[in-house]
MIVEXDREN-427938 format. One record per residue (C-alpha): residue number from 1; residue in three letters; x, y, z. Coordinates in pm, 1 decimal. Layout:
// MIVEXDREN-427938
   i  aa       px       py       pz
 NUM ALA        X        Y        Z
...
// end
This chain:
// MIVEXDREN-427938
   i  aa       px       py       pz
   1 UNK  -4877.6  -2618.2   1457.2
   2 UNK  -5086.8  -2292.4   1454.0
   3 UNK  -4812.6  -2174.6   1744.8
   4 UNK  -4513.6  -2289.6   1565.7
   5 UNK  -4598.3  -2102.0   1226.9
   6 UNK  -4684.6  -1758.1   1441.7
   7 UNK  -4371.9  -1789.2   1668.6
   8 UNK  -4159.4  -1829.2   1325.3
   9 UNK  -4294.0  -1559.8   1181.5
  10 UNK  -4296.4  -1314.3   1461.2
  11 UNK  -3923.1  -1410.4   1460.1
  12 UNK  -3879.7  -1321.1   1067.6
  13 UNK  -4036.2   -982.5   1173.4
  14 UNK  -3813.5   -901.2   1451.2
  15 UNK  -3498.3   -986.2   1249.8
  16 UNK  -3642.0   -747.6    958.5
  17 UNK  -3710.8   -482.6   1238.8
  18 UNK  -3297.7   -561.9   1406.6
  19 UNK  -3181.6   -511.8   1056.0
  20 UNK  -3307.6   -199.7    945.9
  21 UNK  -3277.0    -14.9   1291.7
  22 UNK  -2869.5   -138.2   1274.1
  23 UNK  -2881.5     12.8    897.3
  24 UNK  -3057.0    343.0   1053.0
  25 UNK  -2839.3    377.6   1344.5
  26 UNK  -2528.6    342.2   1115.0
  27 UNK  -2623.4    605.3    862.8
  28 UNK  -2701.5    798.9   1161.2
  29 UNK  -2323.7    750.8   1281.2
  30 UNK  -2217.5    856.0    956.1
  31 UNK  -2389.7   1151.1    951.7
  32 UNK  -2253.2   1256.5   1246.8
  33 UNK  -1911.2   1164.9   1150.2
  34 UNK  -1956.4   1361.2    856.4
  35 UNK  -2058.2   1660.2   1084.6
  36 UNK  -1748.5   1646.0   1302.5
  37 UNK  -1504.4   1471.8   1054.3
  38 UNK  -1275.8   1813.0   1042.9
  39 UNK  -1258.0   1934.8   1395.3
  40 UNK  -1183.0   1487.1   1456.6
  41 UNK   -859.2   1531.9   1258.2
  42 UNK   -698.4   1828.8   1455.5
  43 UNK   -782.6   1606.9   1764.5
  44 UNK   -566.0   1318.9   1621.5
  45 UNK   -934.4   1107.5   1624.0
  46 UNK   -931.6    883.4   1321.4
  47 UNK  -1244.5    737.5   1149.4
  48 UNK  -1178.4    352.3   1322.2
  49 UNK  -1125.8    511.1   1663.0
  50 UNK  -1433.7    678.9   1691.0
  51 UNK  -1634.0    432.3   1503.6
  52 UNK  -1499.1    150.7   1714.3
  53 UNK  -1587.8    344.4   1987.9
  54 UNK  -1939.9    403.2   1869.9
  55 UNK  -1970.6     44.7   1802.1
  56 UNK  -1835.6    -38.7   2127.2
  57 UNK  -2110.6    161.6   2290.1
  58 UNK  -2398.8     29.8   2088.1
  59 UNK  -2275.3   -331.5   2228.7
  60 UNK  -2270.4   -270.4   2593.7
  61 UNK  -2591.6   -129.0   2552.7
  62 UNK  -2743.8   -363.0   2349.4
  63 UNK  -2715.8   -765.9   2376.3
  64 UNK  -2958.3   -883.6   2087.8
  65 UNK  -2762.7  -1024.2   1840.7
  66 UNK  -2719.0   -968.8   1476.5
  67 UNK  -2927.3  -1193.2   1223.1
  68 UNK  -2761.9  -1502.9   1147.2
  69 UNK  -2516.2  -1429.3    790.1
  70 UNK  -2519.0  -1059.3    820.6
  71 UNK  -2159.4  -1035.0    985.7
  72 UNK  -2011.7  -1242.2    697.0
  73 UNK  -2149.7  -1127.5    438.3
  74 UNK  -2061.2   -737.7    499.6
  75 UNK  -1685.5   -871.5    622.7
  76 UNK  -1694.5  -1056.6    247.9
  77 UNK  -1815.8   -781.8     48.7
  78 UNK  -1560.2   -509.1    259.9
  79 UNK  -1269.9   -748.0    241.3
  80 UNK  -1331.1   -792.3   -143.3
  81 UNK  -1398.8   -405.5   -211.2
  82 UNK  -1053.3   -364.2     18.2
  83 UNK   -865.0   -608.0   -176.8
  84 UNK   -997.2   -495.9   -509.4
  85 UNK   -904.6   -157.3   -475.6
  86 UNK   -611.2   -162.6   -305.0
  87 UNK   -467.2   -442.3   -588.6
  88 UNK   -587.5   -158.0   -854.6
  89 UNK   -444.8    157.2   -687.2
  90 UNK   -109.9     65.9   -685.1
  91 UNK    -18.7     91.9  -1040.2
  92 UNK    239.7   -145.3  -1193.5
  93 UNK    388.8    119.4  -1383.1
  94 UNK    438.5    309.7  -1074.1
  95 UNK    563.5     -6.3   -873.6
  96 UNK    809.7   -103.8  -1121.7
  97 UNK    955.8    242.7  -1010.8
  98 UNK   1029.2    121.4   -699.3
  99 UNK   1040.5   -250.6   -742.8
 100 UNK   1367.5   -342.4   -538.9
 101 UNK   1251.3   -215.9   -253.3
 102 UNK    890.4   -310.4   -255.5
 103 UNK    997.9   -628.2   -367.5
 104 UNK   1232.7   -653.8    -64.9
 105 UNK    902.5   -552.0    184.2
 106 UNK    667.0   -795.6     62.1
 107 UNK    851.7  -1079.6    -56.1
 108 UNK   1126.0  -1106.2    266.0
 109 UNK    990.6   -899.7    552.1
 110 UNK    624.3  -1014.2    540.4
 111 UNK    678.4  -1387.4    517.2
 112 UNK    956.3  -1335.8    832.1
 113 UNK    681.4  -1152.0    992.9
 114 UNK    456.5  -1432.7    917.4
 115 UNK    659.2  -1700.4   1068.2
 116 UNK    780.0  -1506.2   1393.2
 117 UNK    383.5  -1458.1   1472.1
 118 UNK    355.2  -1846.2   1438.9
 119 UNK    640.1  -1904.7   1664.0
 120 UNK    489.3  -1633.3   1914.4
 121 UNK    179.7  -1764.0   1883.0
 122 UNK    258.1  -2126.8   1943.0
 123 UNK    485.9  -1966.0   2243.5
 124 UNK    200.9  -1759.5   2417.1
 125 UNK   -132.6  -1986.0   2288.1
 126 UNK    -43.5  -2364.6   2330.2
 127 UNK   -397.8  -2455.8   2327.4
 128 UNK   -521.2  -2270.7   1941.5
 129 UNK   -317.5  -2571.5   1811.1
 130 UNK   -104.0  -2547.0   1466.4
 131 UNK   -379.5  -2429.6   1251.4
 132 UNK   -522.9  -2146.5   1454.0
 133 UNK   -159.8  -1994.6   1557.7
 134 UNK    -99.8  -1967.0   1158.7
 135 UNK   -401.5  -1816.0   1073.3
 136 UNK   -321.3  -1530.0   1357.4
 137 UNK     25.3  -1491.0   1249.1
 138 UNK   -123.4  -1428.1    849.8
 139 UNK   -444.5  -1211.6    988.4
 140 UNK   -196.9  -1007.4   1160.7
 141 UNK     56.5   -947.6    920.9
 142 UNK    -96.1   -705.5    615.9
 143 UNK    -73.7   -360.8    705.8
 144 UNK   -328.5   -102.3    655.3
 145 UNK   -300.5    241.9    493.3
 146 UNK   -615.8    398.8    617.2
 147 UNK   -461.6    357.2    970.5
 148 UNK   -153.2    577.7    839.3
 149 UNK   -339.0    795.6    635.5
 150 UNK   -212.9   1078.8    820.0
 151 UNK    123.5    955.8    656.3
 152 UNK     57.8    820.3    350.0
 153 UNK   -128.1   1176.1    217.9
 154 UNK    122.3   1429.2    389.9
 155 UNK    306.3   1583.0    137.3
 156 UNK    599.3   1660.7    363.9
 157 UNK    715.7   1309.6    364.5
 158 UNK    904.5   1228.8     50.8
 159 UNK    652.4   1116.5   -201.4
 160 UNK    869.4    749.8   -279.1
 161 UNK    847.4    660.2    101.5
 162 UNK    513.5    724.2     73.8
 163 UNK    447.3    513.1   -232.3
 164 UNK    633.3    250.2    -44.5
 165 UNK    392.1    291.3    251.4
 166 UNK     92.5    285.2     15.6
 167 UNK    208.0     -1.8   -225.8
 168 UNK    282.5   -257.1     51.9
 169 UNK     -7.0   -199.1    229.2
 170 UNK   -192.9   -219.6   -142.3
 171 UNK    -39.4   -564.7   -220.5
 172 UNK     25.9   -742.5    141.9
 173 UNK   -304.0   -786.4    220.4
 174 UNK   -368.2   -978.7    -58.4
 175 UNK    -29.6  -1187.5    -30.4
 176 UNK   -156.7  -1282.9    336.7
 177 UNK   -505.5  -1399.3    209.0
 178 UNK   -432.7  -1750.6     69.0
 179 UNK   -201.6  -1814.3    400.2
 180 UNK   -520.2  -1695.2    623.8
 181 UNK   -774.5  -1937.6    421.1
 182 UNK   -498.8  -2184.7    410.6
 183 UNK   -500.3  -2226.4    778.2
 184 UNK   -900.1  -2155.1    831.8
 185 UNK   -946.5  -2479.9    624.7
 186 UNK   -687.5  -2716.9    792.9
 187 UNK   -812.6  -2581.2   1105.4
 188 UNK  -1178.0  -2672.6    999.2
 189 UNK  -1083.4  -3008.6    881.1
 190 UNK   -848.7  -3089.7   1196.0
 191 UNK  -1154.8  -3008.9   1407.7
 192 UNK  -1403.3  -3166.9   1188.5
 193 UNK  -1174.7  -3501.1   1199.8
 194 UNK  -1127.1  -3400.6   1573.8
 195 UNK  -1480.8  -3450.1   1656.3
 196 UNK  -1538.0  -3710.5   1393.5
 197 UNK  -1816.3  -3515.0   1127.2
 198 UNK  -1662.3  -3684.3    837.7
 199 UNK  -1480.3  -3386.4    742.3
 200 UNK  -1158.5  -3412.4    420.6
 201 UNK   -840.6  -3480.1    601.6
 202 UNK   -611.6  -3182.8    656.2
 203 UNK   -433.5  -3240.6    369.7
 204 UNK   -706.5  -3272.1    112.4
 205 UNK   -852.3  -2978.1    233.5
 206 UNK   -522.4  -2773.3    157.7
 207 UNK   -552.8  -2912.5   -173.9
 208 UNK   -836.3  -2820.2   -224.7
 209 UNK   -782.5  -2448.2    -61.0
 210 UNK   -472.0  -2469.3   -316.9
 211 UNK   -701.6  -2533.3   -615.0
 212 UNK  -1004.7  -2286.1   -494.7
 213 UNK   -673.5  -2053.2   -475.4
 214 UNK   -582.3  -2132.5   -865.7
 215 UNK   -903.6  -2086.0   -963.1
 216 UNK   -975.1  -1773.0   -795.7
 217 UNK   -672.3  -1611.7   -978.9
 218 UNK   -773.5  -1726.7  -1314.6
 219 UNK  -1115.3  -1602.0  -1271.6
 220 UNK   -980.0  -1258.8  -1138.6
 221 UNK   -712.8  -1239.9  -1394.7
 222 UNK   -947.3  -1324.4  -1688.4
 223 UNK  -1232.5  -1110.3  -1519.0
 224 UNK  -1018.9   -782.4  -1405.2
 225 UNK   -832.8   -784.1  -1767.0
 226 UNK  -1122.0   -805.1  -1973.1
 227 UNK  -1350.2   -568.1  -1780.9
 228 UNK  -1063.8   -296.8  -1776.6
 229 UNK  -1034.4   -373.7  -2166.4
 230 UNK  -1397.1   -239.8  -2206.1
 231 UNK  -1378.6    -16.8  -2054.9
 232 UNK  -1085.5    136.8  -2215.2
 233 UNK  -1237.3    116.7  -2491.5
 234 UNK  -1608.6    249.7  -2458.2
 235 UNK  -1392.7    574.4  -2274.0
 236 UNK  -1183.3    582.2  -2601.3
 237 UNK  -1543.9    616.8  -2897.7
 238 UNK  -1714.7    809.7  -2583.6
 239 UNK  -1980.5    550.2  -2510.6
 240 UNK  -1942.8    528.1  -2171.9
 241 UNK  -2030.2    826.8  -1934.3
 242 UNK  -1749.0    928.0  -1684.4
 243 UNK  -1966.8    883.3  -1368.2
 244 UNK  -2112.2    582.3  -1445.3
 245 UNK  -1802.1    434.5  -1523.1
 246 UNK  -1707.0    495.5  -1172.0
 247 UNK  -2034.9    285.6  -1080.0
 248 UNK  -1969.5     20.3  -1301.6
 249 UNK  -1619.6    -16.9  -1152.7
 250 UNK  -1731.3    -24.6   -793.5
 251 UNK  -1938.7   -358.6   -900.2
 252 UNK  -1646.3   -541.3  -1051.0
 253 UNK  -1535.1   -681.8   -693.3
 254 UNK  -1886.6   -763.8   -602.8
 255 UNK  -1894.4   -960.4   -865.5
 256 UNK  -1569.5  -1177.8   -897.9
 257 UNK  -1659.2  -1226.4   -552.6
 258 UNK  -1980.6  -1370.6   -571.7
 259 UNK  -1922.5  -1482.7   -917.9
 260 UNK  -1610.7  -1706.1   -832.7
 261 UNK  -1776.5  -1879.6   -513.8
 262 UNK  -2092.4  -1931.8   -750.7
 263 UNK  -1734.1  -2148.0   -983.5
 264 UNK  -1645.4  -2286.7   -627.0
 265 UNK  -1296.5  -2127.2   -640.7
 266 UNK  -1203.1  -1835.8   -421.6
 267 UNK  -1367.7  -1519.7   -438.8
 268 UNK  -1104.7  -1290.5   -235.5
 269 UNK   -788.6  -1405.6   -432.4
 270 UNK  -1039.0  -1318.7   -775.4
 271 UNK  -1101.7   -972.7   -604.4
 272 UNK   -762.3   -920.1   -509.0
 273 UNK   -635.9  -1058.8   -901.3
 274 UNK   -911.6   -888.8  -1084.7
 275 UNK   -796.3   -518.2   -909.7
 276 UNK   -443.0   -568.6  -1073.0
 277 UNK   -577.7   -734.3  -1383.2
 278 UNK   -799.6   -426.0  -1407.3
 279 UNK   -584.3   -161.0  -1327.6
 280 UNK   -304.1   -315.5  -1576.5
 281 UNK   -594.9   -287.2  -1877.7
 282 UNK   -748.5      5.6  -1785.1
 283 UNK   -527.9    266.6  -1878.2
 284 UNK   -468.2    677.3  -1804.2
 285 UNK   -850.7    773.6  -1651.8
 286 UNK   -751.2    459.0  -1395.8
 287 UNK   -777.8    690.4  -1076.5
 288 UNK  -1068.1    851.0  -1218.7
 289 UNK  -1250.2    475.5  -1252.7
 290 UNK  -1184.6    386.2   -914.2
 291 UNK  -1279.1    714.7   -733.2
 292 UNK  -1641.2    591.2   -645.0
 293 UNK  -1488.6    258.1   -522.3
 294 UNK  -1265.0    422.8   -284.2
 295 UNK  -1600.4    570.9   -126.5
 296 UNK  -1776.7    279.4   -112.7
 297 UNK  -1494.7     90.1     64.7
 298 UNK  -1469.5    354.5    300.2
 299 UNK  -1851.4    344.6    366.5
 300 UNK  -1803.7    -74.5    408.8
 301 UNK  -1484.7     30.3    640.0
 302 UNK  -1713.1    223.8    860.5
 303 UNK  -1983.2    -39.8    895.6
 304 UNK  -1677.5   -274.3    969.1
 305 UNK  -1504.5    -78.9   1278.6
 306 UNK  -1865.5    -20.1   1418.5
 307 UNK  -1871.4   -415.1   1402.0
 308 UNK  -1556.9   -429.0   1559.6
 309 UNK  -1639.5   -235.3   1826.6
 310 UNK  -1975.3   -474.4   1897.1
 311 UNK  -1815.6   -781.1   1885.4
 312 UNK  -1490.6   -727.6   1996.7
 313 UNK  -1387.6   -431.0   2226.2
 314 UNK  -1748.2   -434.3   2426.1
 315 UNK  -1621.0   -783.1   2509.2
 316 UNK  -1269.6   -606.3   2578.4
 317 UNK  -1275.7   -769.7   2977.9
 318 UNK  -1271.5  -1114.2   2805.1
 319 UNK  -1029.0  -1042.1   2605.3
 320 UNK   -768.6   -867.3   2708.1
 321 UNK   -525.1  -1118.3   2869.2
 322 UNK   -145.0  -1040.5   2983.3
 323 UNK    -91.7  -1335.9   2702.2
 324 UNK   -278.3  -1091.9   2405.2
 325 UNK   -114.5   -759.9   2543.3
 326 UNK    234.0   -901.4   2470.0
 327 UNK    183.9  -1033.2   2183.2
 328 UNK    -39.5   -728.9   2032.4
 329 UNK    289.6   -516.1   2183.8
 330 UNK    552.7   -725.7   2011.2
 331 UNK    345.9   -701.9   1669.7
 332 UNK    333.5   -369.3   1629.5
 333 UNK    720.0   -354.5   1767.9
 334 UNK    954.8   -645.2   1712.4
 335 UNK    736.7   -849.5   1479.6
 336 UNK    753.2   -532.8   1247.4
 337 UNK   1052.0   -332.0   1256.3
 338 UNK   1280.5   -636.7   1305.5
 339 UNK   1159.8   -786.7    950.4
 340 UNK   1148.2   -440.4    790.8
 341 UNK   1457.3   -370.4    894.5
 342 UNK   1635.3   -671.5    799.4
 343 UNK   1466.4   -650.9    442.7
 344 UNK   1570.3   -322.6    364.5
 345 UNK   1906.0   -413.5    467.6
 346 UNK   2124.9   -272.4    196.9
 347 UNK   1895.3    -86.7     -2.7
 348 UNK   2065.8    254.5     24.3
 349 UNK   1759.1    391.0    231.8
 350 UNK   1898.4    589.5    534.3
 351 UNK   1807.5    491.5    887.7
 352 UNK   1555.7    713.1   1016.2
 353 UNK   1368.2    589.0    713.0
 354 UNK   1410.0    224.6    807.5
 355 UNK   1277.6    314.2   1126.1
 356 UNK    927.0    510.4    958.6
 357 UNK    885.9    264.5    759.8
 358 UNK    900.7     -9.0    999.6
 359 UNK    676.2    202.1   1285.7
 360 UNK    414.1    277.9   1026.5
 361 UNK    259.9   -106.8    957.7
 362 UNK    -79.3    -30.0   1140.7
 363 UNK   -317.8   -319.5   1140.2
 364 UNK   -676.0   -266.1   1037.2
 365 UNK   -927.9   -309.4    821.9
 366 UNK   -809.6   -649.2    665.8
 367 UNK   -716.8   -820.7   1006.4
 368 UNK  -1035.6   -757.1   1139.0
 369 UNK  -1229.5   -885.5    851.2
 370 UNK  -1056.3  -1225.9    879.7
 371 UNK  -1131.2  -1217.6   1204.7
 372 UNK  -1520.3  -1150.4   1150.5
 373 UNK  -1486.4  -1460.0    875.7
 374 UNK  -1361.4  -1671.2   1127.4
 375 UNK  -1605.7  -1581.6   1418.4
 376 UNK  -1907.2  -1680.4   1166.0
 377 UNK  -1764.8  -1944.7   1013.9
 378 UNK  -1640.6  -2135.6   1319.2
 379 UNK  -1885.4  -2022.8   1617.6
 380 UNK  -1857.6  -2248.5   1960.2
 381 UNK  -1487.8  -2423.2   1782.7
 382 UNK  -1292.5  -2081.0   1770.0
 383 UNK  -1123.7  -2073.3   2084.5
 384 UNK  -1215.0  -1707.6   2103.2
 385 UNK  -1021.5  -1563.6   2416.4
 386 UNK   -736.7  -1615.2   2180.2
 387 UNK   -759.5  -1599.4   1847.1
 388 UNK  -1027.1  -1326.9   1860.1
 389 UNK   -910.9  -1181.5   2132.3
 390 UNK   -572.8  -1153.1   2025.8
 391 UNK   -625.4  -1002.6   1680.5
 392 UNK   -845.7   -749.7   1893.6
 393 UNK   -632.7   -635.5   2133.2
 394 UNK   -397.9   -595.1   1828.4
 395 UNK   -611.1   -375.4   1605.9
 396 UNK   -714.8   -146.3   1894.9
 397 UNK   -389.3    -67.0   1996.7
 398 UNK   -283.7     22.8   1637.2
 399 UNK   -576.6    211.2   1597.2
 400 UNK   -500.4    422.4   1913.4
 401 UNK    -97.8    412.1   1874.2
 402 UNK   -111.1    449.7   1494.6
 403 UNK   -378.9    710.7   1484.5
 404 UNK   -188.2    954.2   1765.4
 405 UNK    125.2    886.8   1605.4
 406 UNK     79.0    958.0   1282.9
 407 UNK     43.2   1343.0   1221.5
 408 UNK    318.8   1417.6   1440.6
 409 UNK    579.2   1179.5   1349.8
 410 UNK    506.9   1208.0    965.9
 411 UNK    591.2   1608.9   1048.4
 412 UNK    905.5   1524.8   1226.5
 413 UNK   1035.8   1339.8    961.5
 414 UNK    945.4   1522.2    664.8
 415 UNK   1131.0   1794.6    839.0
 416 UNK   1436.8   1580.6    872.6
 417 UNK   1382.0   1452.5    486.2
 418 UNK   1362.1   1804.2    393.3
 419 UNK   1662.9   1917.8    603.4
 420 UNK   1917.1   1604.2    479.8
 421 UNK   1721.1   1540.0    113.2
 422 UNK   1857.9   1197.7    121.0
 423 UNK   1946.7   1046.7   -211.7
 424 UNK   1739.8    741.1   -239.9
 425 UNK   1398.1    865.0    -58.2
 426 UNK   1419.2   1153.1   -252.4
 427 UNK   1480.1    958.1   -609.9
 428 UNK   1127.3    915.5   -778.9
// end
């Protein structure tokens, strides 16, 4: 008994001791980032690239693996910082600007994109099954601005195609989550009935998804609305100071996260909510408010591609499959421009826009987050080699195709923009 109480402690100790030498060697990596971060850009090096890189390193060299909840839980706190902010930075007074349009991207391209993944999926993985090929097809479909930042802050591209850019990115990532968590809990109770654990049948536990889906937008809507309402008004009388506003902000995702699972309803679709809820309440010092957010979902983005890098490309051998090359290739090709194109069909945008546009959906942040969820929440019954190895292979070719492509295409085409000054990219 004696041996079993010191052999349980001495393994509390050493996952104290893992944890805070992964915090130090990350803050290390961000220090050095920090250090290099200008010369990086000239070199066309983006922040994923080299922090995938670094965490790629850091797992070939080491094989101990992280405590038990630690994945998920940073993956659930980025993904609802991501989805908070990103919901809150695209204004609805600026998107009603360009509402045809955006409507057009989100509402027909992304759910074509959606269902040409499943059909790919189904094509290249028989064996995922039904459940697994959706929830690949929805993981991969958001874009991600911080891929295309080179893009989305160069001010020779006309500043609505950028707003496009930034406001699908903002919004699709969100419109993918209930699909992704759809399909995670079918394929959790088709397994569970699979193997016979007494698990809800599929369709109860869409039903339930659906209602945990409700719920999470009535929290977020109720939470983000009154929260930007206070805050409104303690800016108006002067009551609140301006910097800890900015704190106070960066908690409200944190906590419709944690405070909708505490309700049992879902905390990602109250993050995502509560962002537009908030940014529809809060009023003119909005980008001010969300400034120290921004930071602190960049700092979570970090800890993410180093995480990436660990789990995914160190494995890269296991992985990478002729199967996940052609399907990462006809994501960020076919899967994308051939939807964008066909939703922006008639919208008076000329073609070399159509053609940005639809080059420019880099997948990131978001993907890979759903794809951390999944990996904790699933283990041994993911069948890995594909759906993780898959979205993988996808996200690191964005990362490197995206991040070369980026500066110098953005240039090309605000020279051509600026050359032709074409009526609708130039309205706005």
């Amino acid at each position: 008994m004696t041996e079993v109480v010191r052999s349980s402690a001495i393994n509390r100790i050493w996952k104290v001791c893992m944890t805070v030498i992964a915090i130090a060697v990350f803050a290390i990596l961000v220090m050095a980032y920090t250090l290099i971060s200008g010369r990086a850009q000239k070199f066309y090096l983006s922040p994923p690239l080299l922090f995938t890189a670094a965490g790629a390193v850091i797992g070939l060299a080491v094989t101990t693996p992280l405590p038990s909840g630690t994945v998920k839980m940073l993956a659930e706190a980025s993904l609802a910082l991501v989805l908070f902010h990103d919901a809150a930075q695209a204004h609805p007074r600026e998107l009603l600007r360009d509402w045809k349009i955006l409507g057009r991207m989100l509402f027909i391209s992304l759910p074509i994109a959606m269902a040409l993944g499943y059909v790919v999926a189904r094509l290249l993985f028989p064996e995922v099954g039904v459940y697994f090929a959706l929830f690949i097809a929805a993981a991969l479909a958001p874009t991600d601005a911080g891929l295309g930042a080179p893009t989305i802050l160069n001010p020779v591209v006309p500043a609505r195609v950028r707003r496009l850019l930034n406001g699908e990115s903002g919004l699709n990532d969100g419109l993918g989550t209930p699909v992704v968590f759809f399909a995670l809990a079918a394929a959790a109770a088709d397994s569970g009935s699979l193997t016979g654990s007494g698990s809800p049948t599929v369709s109860g536990a869409l039903i339930q998804a659906g209602w945990e889906i409700l719920g999470g937008a009535v929290v977020g809507i109720a939470g983000g609305y009154l929260f930007g309402r206070l805050l409104r008004a303690a800016e108006a009388r002067n009551w609140a100071d301006p910097t800890a506003a900015q704190i106070g902000v960066a908690v409200i995702p944190i906590l419709m996260f944690f405070g909708a699972e505490a309700l049992h309803v879902n905390g990602f679709i109250a993050a995502y909510i509560a962002g537009t809820a908030f940014a529809g309440a809060a009023g003119p010092q909005l980008d001010h408010d969300i400034k120290t957010t921004e930071e602190l979902k960049t700092l979570f983005g970090f800890a993410v591609w180093v995480l990436f890098g660990m789990i995914f490309v160190s494995q890269l051998n296991r992985f990478l499959t002729w199967q996940t090359m052609l399907f990462a290739v006809l994501a960020l090709s076919i899967l994308r421009v051939g939807p964008i194109w066909f939703s922006l069909l008639g919208s008076g945008l000329r073609q070399p826009t159509k053609f940005f546009i639809a080059w420019f959906g880099p997948r990131g942040l978001a993907s890979v987050v759903f794809a951390l969820i999944a990996y904790e929440d699933f283990g041994d019954q993911l069948p890995g080699a594909d759906v993780l190895g898959v979205i993988g292979v996808t996200v690191l070719l964005s990362v490197i195709v995206h991040g070369v492509s980026a500066p110098p295409l953005a240039d090309r085409y605000g020279a051509w923009a600026e050359r032709e000054k074409p009526t609708m990219e130039s309205a706005g």
